[in-house]
C-alpha positions as CSV (number, residue, x, y, z in Angstrom):
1,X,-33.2,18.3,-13.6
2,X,-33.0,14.6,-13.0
3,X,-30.8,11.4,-11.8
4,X,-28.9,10.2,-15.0
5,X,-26.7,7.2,-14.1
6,X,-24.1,6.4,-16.4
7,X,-23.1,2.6,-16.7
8,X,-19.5,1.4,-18.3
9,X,-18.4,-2.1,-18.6
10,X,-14.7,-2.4,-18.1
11,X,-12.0,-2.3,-20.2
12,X,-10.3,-5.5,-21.9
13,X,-8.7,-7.8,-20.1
14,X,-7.0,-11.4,-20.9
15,X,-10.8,-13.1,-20.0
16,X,-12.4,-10.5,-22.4
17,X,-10.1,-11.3,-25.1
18,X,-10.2,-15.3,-24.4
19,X,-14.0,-16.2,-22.9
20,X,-12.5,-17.2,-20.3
21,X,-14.8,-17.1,-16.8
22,X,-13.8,-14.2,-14.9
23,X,-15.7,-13.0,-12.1
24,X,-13.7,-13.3,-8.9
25,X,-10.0,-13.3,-10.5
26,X,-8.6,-9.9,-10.2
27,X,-6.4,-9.5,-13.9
28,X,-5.5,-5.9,-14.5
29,X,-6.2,-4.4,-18.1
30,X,-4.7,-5.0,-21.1
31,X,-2.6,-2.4,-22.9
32,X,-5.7,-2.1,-25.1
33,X,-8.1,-1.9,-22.2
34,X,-5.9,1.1,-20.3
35,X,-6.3,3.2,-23.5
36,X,-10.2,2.4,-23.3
37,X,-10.7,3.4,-20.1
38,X,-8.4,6.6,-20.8
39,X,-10.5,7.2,-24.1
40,X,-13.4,7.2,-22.1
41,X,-12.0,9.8,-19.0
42,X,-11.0,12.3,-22.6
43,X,-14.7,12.0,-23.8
44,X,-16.6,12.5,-20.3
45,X,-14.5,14.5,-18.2
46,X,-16.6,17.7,-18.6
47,X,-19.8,16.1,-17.2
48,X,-20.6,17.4,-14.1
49,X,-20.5,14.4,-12.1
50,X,-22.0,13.6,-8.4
51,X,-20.4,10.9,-7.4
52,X,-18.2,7.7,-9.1
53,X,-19.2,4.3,-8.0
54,X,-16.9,1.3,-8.9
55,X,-16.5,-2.2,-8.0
56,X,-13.6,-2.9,-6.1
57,X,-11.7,-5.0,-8.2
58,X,-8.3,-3.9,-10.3
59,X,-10.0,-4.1,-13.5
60,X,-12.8,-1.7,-12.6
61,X,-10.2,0.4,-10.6
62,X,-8.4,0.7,-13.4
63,X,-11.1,1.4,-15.7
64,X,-12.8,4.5,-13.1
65,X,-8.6,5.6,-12.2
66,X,-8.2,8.5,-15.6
67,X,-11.5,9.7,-15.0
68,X,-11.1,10.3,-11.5
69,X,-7.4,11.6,-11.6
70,X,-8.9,14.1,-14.4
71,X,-11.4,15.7,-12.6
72,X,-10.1,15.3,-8.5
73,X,-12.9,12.5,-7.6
74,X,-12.7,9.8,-4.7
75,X,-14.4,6.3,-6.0
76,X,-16.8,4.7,-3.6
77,X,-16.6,1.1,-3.7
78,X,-19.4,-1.2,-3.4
79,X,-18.9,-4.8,-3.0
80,X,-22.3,-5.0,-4.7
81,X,-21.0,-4.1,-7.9
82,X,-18.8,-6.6,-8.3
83,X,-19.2,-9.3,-11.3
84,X,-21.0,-12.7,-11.2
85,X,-19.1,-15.5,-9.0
86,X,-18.4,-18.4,-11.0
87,X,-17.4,-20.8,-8.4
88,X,-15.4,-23.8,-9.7
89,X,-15.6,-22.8,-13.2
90,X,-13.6,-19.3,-12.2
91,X,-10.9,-18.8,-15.0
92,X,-12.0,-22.2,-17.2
93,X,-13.1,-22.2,-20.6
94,X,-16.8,-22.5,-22.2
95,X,-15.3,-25.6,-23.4
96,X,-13.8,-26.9,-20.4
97,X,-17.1,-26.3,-18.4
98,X,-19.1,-28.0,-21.0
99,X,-17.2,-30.7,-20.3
100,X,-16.7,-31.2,-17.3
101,X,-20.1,-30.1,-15.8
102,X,-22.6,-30.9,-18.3
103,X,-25.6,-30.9,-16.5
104,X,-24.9,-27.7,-14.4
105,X,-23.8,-25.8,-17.4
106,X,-26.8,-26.7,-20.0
107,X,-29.1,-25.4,-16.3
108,X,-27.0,-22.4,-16.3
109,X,-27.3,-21.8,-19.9
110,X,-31.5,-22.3,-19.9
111,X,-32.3,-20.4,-16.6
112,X,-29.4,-18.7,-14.7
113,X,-31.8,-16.7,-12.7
114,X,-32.5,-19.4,-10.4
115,X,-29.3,-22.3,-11.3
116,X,-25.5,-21.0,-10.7
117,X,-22.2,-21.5,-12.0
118,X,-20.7,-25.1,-9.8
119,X,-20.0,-23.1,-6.5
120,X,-21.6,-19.8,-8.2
121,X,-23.8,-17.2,-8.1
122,X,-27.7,-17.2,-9.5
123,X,-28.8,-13.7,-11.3
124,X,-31.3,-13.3,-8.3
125,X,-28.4,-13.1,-6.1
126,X,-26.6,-10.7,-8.2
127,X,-30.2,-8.5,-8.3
128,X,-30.0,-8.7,-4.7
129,X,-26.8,-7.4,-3.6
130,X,-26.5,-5.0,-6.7
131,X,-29.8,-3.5,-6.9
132,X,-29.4,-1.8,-3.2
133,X,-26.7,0.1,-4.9
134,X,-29.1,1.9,-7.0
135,X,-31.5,2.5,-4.7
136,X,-28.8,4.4,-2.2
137,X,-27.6,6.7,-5.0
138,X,-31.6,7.5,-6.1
139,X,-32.1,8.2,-2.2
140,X,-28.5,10.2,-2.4
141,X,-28.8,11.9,-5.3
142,X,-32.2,13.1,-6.9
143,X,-30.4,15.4,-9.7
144,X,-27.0,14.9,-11.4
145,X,-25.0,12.6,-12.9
146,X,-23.7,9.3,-11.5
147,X,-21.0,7.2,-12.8
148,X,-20.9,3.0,-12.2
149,X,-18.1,1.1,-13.0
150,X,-19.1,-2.3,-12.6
151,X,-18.9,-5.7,-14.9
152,X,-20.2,-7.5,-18.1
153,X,-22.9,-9.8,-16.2
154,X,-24.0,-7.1,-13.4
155,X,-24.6,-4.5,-15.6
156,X,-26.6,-6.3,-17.6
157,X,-28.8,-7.9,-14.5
158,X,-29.1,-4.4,-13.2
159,X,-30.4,-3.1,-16.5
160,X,-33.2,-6.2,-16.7
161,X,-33.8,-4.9,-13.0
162,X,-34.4,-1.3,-14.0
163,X,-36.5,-2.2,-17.2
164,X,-38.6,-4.9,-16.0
165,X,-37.1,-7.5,-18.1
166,X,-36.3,-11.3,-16.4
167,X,-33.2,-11.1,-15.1
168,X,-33.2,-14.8,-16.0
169,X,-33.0,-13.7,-19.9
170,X,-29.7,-11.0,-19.1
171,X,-27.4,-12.8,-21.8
172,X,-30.3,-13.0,-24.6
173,X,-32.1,-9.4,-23.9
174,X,-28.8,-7.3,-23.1
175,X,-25.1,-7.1,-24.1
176,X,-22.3,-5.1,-22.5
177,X,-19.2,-4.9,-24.7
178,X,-15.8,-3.5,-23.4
179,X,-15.7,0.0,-22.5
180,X,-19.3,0.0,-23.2
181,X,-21.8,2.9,-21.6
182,X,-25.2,2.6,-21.0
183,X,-27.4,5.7,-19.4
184,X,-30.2,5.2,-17.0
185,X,-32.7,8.5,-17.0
186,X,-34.9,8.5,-13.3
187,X,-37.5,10.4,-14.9
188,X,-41.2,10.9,-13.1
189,X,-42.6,7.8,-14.6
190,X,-39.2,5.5,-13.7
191,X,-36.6,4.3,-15.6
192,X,-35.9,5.3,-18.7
193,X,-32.8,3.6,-21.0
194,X,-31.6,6.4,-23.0
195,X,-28.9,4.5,-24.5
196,X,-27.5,0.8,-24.7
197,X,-23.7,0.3,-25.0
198,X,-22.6,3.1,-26.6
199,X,-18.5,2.8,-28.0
200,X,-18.6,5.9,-29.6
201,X,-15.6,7.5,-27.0
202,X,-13.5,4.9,-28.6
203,X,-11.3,4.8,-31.6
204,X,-12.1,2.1,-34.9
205,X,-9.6,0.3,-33.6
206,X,-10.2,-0.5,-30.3
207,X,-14.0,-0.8,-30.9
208,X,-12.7,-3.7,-33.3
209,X,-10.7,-5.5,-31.1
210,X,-11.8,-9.3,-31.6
211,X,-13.9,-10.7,-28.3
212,X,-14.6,-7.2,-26.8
């Protein structure tokens, strides 16, 4: 046997549905994004799983809760896992920040491994407090199956991380959608992506959903 870990995006929420910035506000799913993560608990339940790892925001909570309740697992919350922090442009627009902080959002855009939201977070900072995560559950847990419950930007940092891809090229390389799983292998030569946002779990409908 080997590590697999299993990496879902959280449901939708009002930022999901709007582009709004949303890293350290705390909104609770949608209607929509409750039956996603419930979708998701029906399809994976029966995995034998080692251990649930989740952010420790409501969204992510949320997201991890029908799972959890469905097969008698604790979440283990890891600050590390939590989503980019946006700083001052924290619930604005796209728009609005093109705006109103031209020259830090056109640095952000080009190279956000090294230049932050206004009063933000850089991808090598995300790397840095995320990436210890992974390396506790491959010290924890050598076989198995390992869930994370984390966030559009993280995920997709950690998955540049894992794959040797610049971090600094997450939004162009990567995408994470709502609901989204990807599944990391730890096989004897690394690393292995065995699959990339899969939304299968979910119905037409909710896979549809505009801005997920």
């Amino acid at each position: 046997m080997s590590l697999k870990v299993y990496f879902i995006r959280h449901g939708e929420t009002t930022f999901s549905q709007t582009g709004g910035y949303c890293g350290e506000i705390d909104p609770d799913l949608t209607e929509a994004g409750h039956q996603m993560a419930q979708a998701f608990a029906d399809a994976y339940k029966n995995i034998p799983w080692e251990a649930i790892y989740v952010s420790p925001m409501t969204r992510t909570i949320a997201t991890a809760k029908p799972l959890c309740d469905a097969i008698g697992m604790e979440m283990q919350f890891r600050d590390g896992l939590k989503e980019i922090r946006y700083g001052e442009w924290e619930g604005q627009t796209p728009e609005y920040v093109k705006e109103h902080y031209p020259e830090e959002y056109v640095r952000w855009l080009t190279e956000p491994a090294w230049n932050p939201p206004t009063g933000g977070e850089t991808s090598v900072q995300i790397a840095s407090r995320a990436m210890p995560v992974i390396a506790e559950i491959e010290e924890k847990y050598k076989d198995g199956n390992v869930l994370i419950v984390s966030h559009k930007a993280t995920i997709r940092i950690v998955l540049c991380s894992l794959m040797g891809i610049d971090i600094g090229r997450y939004r162009d390389r990567i995408n994470a959608l709502a609901a989204s799983i990807s599944i990391v292998k730890f096989a004897e030569h690394g690393p292995l992506l065995e699959v990339l946002g899969d939304r299968s779990h979910l119905g037409v409908e909710l896979r549809e959903l505009p801005g997920t």
